[in-house]
N, C-alpha and C positions, 0 to 999 in steps of 0.2 A: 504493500500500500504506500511505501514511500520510496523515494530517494537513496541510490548508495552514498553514504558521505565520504567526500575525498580524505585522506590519510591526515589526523589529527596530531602534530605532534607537542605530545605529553606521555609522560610515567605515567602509567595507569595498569592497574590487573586489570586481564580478561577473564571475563566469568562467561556464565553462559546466559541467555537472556533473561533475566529478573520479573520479568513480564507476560500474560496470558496472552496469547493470540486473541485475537481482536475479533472473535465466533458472535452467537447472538448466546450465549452463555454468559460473556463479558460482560453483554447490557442488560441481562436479565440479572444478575447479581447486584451488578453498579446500582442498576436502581434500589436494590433489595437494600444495598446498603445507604444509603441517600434518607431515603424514608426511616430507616433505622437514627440514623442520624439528627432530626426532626426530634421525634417522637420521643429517641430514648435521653437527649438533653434534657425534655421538658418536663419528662418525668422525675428527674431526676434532681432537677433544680427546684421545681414548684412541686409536685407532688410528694417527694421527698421533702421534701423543705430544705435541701440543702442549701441553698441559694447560690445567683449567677455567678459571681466570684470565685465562692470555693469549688464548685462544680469546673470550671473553667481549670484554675489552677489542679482540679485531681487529673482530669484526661490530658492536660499540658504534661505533667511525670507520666500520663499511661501511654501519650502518644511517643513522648520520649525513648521508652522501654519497648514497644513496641518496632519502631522503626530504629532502633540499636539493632534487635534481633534480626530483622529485616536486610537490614547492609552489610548484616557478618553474613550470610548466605554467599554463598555462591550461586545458586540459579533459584528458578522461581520453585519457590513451594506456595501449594494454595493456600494451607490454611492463616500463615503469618502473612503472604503479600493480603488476602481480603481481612484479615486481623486488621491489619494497618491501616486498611480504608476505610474500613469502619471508625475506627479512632479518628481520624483524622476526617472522615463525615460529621463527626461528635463536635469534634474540637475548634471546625471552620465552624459551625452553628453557631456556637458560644462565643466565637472570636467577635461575631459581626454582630447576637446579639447584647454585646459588653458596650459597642460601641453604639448602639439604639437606644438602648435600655439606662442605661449608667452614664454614659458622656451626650445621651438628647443628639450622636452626628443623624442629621434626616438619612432617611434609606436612599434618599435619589445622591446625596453626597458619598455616603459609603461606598454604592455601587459604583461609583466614578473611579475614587479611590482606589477601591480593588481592580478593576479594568486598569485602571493603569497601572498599575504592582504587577499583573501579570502578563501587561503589554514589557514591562522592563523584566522580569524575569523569562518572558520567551526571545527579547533581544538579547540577553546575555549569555543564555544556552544556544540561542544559534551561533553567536560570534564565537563562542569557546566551541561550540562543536557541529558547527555547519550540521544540524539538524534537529529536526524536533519530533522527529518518529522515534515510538517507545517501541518498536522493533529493535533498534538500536541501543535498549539500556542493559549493557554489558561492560560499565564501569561504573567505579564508583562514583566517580565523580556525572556522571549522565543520571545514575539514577537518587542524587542528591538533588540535580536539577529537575526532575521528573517529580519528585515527592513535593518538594516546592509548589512547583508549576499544579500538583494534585490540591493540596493544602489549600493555596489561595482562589483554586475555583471554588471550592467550596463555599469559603467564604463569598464569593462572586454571587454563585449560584442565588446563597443563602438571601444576602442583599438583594439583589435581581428580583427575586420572584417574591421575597415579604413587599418591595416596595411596589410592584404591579396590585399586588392584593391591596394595598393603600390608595393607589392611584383609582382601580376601577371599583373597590366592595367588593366586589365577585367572590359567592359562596367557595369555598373548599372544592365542591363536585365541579364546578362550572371553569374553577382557576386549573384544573388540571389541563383542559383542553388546547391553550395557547402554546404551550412547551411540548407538549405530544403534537400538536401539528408543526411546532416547526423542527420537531425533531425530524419528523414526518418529510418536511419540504428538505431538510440537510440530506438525507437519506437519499433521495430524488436524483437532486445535485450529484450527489457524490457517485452515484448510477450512469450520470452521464457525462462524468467527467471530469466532475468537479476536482479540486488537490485533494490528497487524499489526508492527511495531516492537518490541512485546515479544516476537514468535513470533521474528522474523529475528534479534534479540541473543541469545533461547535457545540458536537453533540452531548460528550463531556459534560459543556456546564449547562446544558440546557437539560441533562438527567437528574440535577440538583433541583431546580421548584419544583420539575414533574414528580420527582420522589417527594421532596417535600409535601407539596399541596397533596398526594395521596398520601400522605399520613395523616394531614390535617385533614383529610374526608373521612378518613376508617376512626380515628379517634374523635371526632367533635362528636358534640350533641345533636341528637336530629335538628334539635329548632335553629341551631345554628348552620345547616347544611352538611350533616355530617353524619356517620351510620352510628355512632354513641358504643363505639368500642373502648376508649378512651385509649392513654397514652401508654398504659402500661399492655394492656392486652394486644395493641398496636405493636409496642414493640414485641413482647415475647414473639408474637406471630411471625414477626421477621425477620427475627434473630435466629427461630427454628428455620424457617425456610433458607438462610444466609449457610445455614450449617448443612443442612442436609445437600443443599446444590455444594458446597466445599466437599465434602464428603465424597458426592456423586463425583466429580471434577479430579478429585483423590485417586481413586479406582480406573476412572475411564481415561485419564487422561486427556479427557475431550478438548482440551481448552490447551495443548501444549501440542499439538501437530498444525504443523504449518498446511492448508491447503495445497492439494498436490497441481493444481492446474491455477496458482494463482498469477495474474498477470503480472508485467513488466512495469513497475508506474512509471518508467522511462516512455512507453508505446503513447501515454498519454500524451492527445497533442497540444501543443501550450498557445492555441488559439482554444482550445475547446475551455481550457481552463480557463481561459480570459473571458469564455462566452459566461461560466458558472459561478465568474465574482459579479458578474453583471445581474443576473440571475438572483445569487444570496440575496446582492444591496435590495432589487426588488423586494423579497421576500423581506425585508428587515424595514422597508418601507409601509408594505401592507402591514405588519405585527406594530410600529408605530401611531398608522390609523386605527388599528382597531381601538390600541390603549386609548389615544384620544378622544375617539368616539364615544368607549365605555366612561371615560371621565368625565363627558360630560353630562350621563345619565344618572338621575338622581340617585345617590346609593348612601347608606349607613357606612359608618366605619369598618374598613376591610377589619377582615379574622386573621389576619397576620398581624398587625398591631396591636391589635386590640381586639379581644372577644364580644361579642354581639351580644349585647341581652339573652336571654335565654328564653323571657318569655313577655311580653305585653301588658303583664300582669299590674292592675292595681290595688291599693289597700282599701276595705273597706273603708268609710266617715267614721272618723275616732280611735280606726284600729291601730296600734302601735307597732312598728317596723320589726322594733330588737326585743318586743315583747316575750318570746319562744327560744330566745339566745342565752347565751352565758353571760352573765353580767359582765365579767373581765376582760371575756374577749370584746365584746361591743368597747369596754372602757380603753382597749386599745388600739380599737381601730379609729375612736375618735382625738386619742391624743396623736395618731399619726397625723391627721387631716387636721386637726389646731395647729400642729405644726408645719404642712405644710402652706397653710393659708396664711399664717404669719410668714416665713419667708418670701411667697408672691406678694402681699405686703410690703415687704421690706427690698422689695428689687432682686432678692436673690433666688433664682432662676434655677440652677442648677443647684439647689440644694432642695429645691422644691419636687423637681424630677426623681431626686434619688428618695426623698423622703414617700413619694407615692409609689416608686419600686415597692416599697418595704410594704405599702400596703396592698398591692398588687399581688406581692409573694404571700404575704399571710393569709390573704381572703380568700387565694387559689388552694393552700393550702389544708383550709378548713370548709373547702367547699364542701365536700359530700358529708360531713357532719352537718352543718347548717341546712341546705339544702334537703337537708331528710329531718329535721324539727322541723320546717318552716318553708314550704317549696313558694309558697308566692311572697312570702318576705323578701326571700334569698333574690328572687327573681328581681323585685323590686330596688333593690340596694345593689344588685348588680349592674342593673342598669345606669343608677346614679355613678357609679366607680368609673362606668366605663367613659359614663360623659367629664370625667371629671381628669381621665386617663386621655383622653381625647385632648381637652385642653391645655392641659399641664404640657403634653407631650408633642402641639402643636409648631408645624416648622417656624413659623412665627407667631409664638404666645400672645393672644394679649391677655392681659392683667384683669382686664373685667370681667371677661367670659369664663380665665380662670378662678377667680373669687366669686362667681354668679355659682360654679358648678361646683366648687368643696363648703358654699355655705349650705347649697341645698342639700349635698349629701351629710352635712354635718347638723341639719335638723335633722333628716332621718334617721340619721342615726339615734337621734335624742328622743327622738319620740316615743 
């Protein structure tokens, strides 16, 4: 599928390739592990309660130990090279949601950012080594660049496809569609000619939201567009199926014989190539109309930021909100919100964001207790969190609409 690279000279051991041939085995896992990715952050962060920080910092040492073991190999083994993806599926999630979540950077900033970190990290592996086919990762030093270049799509992916779910609302079911079709249209391209290297890096990070957003469909709540498997049963399911296709992979070796009639990508003619950027840019034109279009249709807060109400719900006349709660917890989820109303008060912004993190991780964390006292309470004060999640965490705050939506929620709370 690529290029021979002319003779690189540098010290380097020759191993044998580090990497799976590139079957529909490859993309069937990839995604397996994508969604794995997703899912098993979120549960782990929020549902565990660990929270984003130490969560971030654990898979930072496990991606560490992982890709140690990874680069003492000599050739590809499955279970440590899709080991490694998966961490590092983990690890890009957390990366980019540290910098959402805790530093307020917008997702359409982030994803710029990473775009260009891995515009500079694929100029610096071509220049060192006139190529960027992972055919090619039989040194150390290519498949340092390669893990890299894995890493920050992730993060790419991750950015990319929360900030679409921002930009249009688009349920979880509806957001998978846009990255399967232009996985879809890469595919096409790459059928008729397209580079073969730029087809396989497309497709790459555009396996990140489609994995994504089908995790967010299999785990959300119905009312939210989602099948109400949640995050934990999302993952296990995936993490078995992650293993069993390693397993299968183990045994058959399916995924380590090179194709016996595969072409020359030399035969490729570099007019037809030239026809197939012409081609993408279209396709990357139409997936920009569509986002616009859907932006400008009326829509609720995307489920990538921020989660949707759960349900319409309101309180009877007189009924009180935290009546059916734990007194403590309610007494702490209103010192969170006194404090962060006094900081947007006080002009401080970022202390505001991080103080609604906190209530953010708590409420998710106590949801399915709350939620089974009190389903239309819950529903009700979730709502409020979200408008209040919404404005805090708006690309340009204002100050009214934020104090308009933590006083409201801070009667509710009182009620």
């Amino acid at each position: 599928m690529t290029t021979s690279p002319p003779a690189v000279r540098v010290s380097r051991r020759i191993m044998s390739s580090k990497v799976p041939q590139v079957t529909v085995w490859f993309w069937i896992i990839k995604v397996l592990c994508t969604t794995v990715g997703e899912s098993f952050a979120d549960w782990i962060n929020v549902t565990l309660g660990v929270g984003l920080e130490a969560t971030s910092v654990i898979f930072t040492v496990v991606l560490a130990g992982a890709l140690t073991w990874q680069l003492a190999l000599r050739r590809y083994v499955p279970f440590v090279y899709w080991l490694t993806v998966v961490v590092v599926s983990v690890t890009g999630t957390l990366y980019t949601d540290i910098l959402t979540d805790d530093l307020g950077v917008p997702l359409a900033a982030s994803t710029g950012v990473f775009a260009a970190l891995l515009a500079v990290v694929f100029a610096v592996w071509w220049r060192s080594q006139r190529t960027l086919s992972i055919h090619s990762i039989t040194t150390t030093r290519r498949e340092l660049y390669y893990w890299l270049a894995i890493l920050v799509t992730f993060a790419l992916g991750t950015a990319a496809g929360d900030g679409i779910l921002e930009l249009t609302g688009w349920s979880p079911g509806v957001s998978v569609l846009l990255p399967a079709g232009l996985i879809v249209a890469v595919i096409v391209g790459w059928r008729f000619g397209a580079n073969a290297v730029l087809s396989f890096w497309l497709a790459y990070i555009l396996t990140r939201p489609l994995g994504a957003n089908l995790g967010d469909w299999l785990g959300f709540d119905p009312a939210q567009g989602g099948l109400g498997l949640g995050v934990a049963w999302t993952s296990v399911i995936f993490l078995v199926a992650i293993l069993g296709t390693v397993v299968y992979l183990t045994v058959t070796r399916a995924d380590q014989t090179e194709p016996a009639t595969a072409p020359d990508p030399r035969s490729r003619a570099a007019g037809r190539e030239r026809v197939m950027l012409a081609y993408f840019a279209i396709v990357g034109i139409v997936a920009v109309a569509v986002l616009t279009w859907a932006h400008a249709q009326p829509h609720t807060t995307a489920a990538a930021s921020e989660e949707a109400p759960s349900t319409h719900a309101t309180l009877a006349p007189g009924q009180s909100a935290t009546a059916n709660f734990p007194a403590d917890t309610v007494d702490a989820y209103r010192t969170i919100v006194q404090d962060a109303l006094s900081m947007v008060r006080a002009g401080d912004q970022a202390g505001a964001k991080t103080r609604i993190t906190d209530l953010e991780t708590a409420w998710d964390h106590d949801q399915s207790t709350l939620e089974g006292l009190d389903a239309t309470a819950w529903s009700v004060i979730d709502g409020r969190i979200d408008a209040v999640l919404k404005a805090v965490r708006a690309s340009t705050p204002d100050p009214t609409s934020e104090t308009d939506a933590l006083q409201a929620l801070l009667t509710t709370l009182s009620s």
